[in-house]
C-alpha positions as CSV (number, residue, x, y, z in Angstrom):
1,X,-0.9,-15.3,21.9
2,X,1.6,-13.0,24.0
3,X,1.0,-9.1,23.0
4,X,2.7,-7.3,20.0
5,X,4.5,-4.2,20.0
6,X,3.0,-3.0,16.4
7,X,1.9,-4.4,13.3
8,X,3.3,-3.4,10.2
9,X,1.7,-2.5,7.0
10,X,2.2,-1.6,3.6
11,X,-0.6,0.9,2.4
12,X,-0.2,0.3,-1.2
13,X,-2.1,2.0,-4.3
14,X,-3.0,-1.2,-5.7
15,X,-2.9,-3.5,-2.9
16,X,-2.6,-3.5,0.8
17,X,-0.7,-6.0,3.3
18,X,-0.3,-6.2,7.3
19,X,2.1,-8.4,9.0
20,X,3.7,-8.8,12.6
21,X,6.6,-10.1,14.1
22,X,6.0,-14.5,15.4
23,X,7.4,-15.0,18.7
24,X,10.5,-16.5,16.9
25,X,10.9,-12.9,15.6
26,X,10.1,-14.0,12.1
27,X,8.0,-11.1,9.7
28,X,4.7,-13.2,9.1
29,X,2.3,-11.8,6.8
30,X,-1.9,-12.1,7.8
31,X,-4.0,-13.6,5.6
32,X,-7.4,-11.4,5.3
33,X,-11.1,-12.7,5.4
34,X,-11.1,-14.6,1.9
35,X,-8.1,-16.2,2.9
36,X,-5.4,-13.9,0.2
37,X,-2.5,-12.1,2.1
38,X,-3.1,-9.0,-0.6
39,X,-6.0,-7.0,0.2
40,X,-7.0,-5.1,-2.8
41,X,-6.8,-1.1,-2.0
42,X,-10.4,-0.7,-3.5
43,X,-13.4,0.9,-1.3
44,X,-17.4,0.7,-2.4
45,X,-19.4,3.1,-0.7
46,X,-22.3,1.2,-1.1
47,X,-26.1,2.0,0.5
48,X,-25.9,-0.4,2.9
49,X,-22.3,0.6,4.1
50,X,-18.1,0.9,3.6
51,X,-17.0,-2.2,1.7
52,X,-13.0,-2.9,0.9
53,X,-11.2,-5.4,-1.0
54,X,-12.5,-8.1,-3.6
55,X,-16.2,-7.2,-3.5
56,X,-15.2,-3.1,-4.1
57,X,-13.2,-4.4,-7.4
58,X,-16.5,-6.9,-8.7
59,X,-18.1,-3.5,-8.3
60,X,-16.4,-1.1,-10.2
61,X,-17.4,-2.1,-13.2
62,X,-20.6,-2.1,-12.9
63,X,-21.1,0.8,-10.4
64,X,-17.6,2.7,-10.5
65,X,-19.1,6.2,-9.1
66,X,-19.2,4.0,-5.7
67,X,-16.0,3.0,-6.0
68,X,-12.9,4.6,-5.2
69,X,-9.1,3.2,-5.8
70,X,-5.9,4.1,-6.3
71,X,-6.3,6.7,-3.3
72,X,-2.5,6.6,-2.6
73,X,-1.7,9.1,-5.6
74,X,-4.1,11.4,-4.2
75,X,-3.3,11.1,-0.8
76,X,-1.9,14.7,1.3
77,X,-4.5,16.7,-1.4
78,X,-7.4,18.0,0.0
79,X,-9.8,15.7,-2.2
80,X,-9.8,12.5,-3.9
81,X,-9.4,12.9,-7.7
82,X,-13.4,12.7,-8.4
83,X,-16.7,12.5,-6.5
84,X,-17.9,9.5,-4.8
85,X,-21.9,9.1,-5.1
86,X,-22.0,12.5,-5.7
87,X,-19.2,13.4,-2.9
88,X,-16.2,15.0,-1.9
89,X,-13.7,12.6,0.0
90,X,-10.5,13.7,1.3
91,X,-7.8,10.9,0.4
92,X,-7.1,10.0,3.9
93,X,-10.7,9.1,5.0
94,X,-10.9,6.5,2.2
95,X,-7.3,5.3,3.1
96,X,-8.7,4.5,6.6
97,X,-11.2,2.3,5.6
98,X,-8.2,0.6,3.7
99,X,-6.8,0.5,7.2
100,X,-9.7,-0.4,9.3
101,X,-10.0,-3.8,6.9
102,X,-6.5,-4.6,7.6
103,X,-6.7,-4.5,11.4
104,X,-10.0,-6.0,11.3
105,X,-8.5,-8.5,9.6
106,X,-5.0,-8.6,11.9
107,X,-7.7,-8.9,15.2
108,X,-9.0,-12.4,13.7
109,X,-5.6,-13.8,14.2
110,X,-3.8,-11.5,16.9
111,X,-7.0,-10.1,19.1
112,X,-6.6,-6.6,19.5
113,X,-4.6,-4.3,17.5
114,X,-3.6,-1.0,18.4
115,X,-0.2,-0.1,17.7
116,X,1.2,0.3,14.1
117,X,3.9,1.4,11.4
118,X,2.7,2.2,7.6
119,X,5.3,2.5,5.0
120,X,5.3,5.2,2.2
121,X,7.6,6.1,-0.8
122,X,11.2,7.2,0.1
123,X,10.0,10.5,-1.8
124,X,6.3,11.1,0.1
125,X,6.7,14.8,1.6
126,X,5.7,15.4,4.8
127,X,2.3,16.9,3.6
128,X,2.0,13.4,2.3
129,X,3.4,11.1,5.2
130,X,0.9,13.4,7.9
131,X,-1.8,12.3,5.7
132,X,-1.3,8.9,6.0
133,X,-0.3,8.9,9.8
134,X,-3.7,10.9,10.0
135,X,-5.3,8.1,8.0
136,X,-4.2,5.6,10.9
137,X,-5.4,7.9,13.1
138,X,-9.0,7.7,11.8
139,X,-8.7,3.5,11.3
140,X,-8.1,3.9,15.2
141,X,-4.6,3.1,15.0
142,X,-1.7,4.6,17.1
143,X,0.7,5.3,14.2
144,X,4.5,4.8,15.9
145,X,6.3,5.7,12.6
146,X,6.0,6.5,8.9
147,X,8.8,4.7,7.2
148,X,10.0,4.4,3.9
149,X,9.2,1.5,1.2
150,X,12.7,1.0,0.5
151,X,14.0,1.1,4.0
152,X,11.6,-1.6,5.2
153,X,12.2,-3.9,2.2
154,X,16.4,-3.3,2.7
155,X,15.0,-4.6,6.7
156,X,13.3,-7.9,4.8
157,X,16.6,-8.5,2.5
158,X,18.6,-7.9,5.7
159,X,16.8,-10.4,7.5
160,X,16.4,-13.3,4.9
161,X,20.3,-12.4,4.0
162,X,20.7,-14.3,8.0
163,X,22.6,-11.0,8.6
164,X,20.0,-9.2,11.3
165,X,19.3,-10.7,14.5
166,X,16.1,-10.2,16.1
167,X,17.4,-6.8,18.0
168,X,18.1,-5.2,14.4
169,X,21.5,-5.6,14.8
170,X,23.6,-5.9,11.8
171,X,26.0,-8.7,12.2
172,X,28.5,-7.0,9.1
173,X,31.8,-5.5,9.9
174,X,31.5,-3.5,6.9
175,X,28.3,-1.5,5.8
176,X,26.2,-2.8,2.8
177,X,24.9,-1.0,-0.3
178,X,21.6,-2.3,-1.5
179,X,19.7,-0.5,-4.7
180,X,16.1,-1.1,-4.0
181,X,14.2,-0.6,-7.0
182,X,9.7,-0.5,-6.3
183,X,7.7,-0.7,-9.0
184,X,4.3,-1.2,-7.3
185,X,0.7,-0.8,-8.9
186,X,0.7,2.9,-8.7
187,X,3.9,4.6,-8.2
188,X,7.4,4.0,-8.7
189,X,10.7,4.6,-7.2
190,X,14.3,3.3,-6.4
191,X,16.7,4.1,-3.2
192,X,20.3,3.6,-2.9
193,X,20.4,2.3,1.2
194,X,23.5,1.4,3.0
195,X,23.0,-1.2,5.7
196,X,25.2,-0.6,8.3
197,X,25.4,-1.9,12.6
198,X,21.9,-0.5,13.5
199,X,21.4,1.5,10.9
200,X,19.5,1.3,7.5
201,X,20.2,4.8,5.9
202,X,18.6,6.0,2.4
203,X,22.1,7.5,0.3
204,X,19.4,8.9,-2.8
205,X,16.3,8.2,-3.8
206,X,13.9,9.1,-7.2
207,X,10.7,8.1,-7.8
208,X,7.1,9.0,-9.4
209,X,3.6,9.0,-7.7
210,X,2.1,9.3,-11.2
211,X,3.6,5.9,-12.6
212,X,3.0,2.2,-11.6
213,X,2.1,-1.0,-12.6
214,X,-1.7,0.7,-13.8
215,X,0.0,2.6,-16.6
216,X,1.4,0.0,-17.9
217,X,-2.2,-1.9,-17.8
218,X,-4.2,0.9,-19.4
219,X,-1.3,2.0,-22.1
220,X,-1.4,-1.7,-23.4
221,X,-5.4,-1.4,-23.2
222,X,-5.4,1.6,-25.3
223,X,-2.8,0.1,-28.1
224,X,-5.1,-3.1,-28.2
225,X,-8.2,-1.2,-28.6
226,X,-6.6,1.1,-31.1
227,X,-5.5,-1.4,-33.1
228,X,-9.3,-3.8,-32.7
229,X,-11.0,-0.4,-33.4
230,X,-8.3,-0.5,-36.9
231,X,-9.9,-3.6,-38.2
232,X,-13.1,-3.8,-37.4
233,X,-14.2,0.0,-37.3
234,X,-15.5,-0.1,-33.8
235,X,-13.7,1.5,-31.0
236,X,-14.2,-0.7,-28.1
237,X,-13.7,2.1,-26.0
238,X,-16.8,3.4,-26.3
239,X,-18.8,-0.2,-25.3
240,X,-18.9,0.5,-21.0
241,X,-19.6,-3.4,-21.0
């Protein structure tokens, strides 16, 4: 297979992705080792090394001081939320073993990957977009761009739409408007872009690092056990099993 110019991926707080362009220019996304194109953004520092993905989540529950996830909300501080085996992690050196998995797994397919763009909420501040390009840095991944969620998925839309040709060129005399709204695992936002010729620009954009798809998970987990812990005088809660 001829050479790629970059792989893109989607660092996500939940789950991860990587993909690259076929030669007929068409996005394709790469399946990891157990065969799912989501890679769960999970890491197990476990005794006998880094593991990411499925085997990190089977672990949490059973050894979750070894496990560390939802990184993304944490990342451009200067430590992940809490200790991992009884350490200090800054967010982007677990965010690179995220990375590392992904281009292991993008070199099964492609051979060697080098070259890369990660996305990021329209509202990351630069404190938060150097982390992540630092993060690629550390997977061993020259980091071409930082680019926003909304502005990559506007790209997608514009190319499934049939009206962006391979050189990014949009074939529309007049520019579109295209309210993209992201609710992902962990955060949350929405971004007014206007697709013009060449040009995918970001009008306004809101968002949340604090809110996702996990809120809404643990929020109905705690009505449940509120109400099981109502009627049978046991808060479940407090059962670690």
């Amino acid at each position: 297979m001829p050479s790629i110019p970059a792989v893109g991926i989607d660092l996500g707080t939940t789950y991860s992705v990587i993909a690259f362009l076929d030669p007929q220019g068409r996005p394709t996304s790469i399946a990891n080792a157990e065969g799912d194109l989501l890679t769960p953004s999970v890491v197990l520092f476990d005794d006998d090394g880094i593991v990411v993905g499925k085997q990190a989540v089977a672990a949490a529950s059973l050894e979750p001081d070894k496990v560390a996830d939802c990184v993304k909300r944490d990342i451009g501080g200067k430590h992940y939320h809490r200790q991992i085996n009884g350490r200090s992690y800054p967010p982007e050196v677990i965010s690179a073993f995220i990375l590392q998995r992904l281009k292991a797994d993008a070199e099964r397919k492609l051979g060697p990957v080098r070259k890369a763009v990660i996305t990021v909420p329209a509202y990351f501040d630069e404190t938060r977009r150097r982390a992540t390009m630092d993060a690629g840095k550390l997977a061993g991944l020259d980091v071409l761009d930082i680019i926003n969620e909304p502005t990559a998925a506007a790209i997608l839309y514009g190319y499934q739409a049939g009206f962006l040709d391979r050189s990014g060129k949009v074939d529309r005399e007049r520019p579109l408007r295209v309210l993209v709204f992201d609710l992902g695992g962990g955060t949350f936002d929405v971004t007014l872009v206007e697709i013009a010729s060449q040009s995918f620009k970001a009008l306004a954009t809101d968002g949340d690092v604090l809110l996702g798809g996990k809120d809404w998970d643990e929020k109905l987990a705690e009505i449940a056990a509120e109400r099981l812990a109502a009627q049978i005088g046991e808060d479940p809660r407090k059962d670690p099993a």
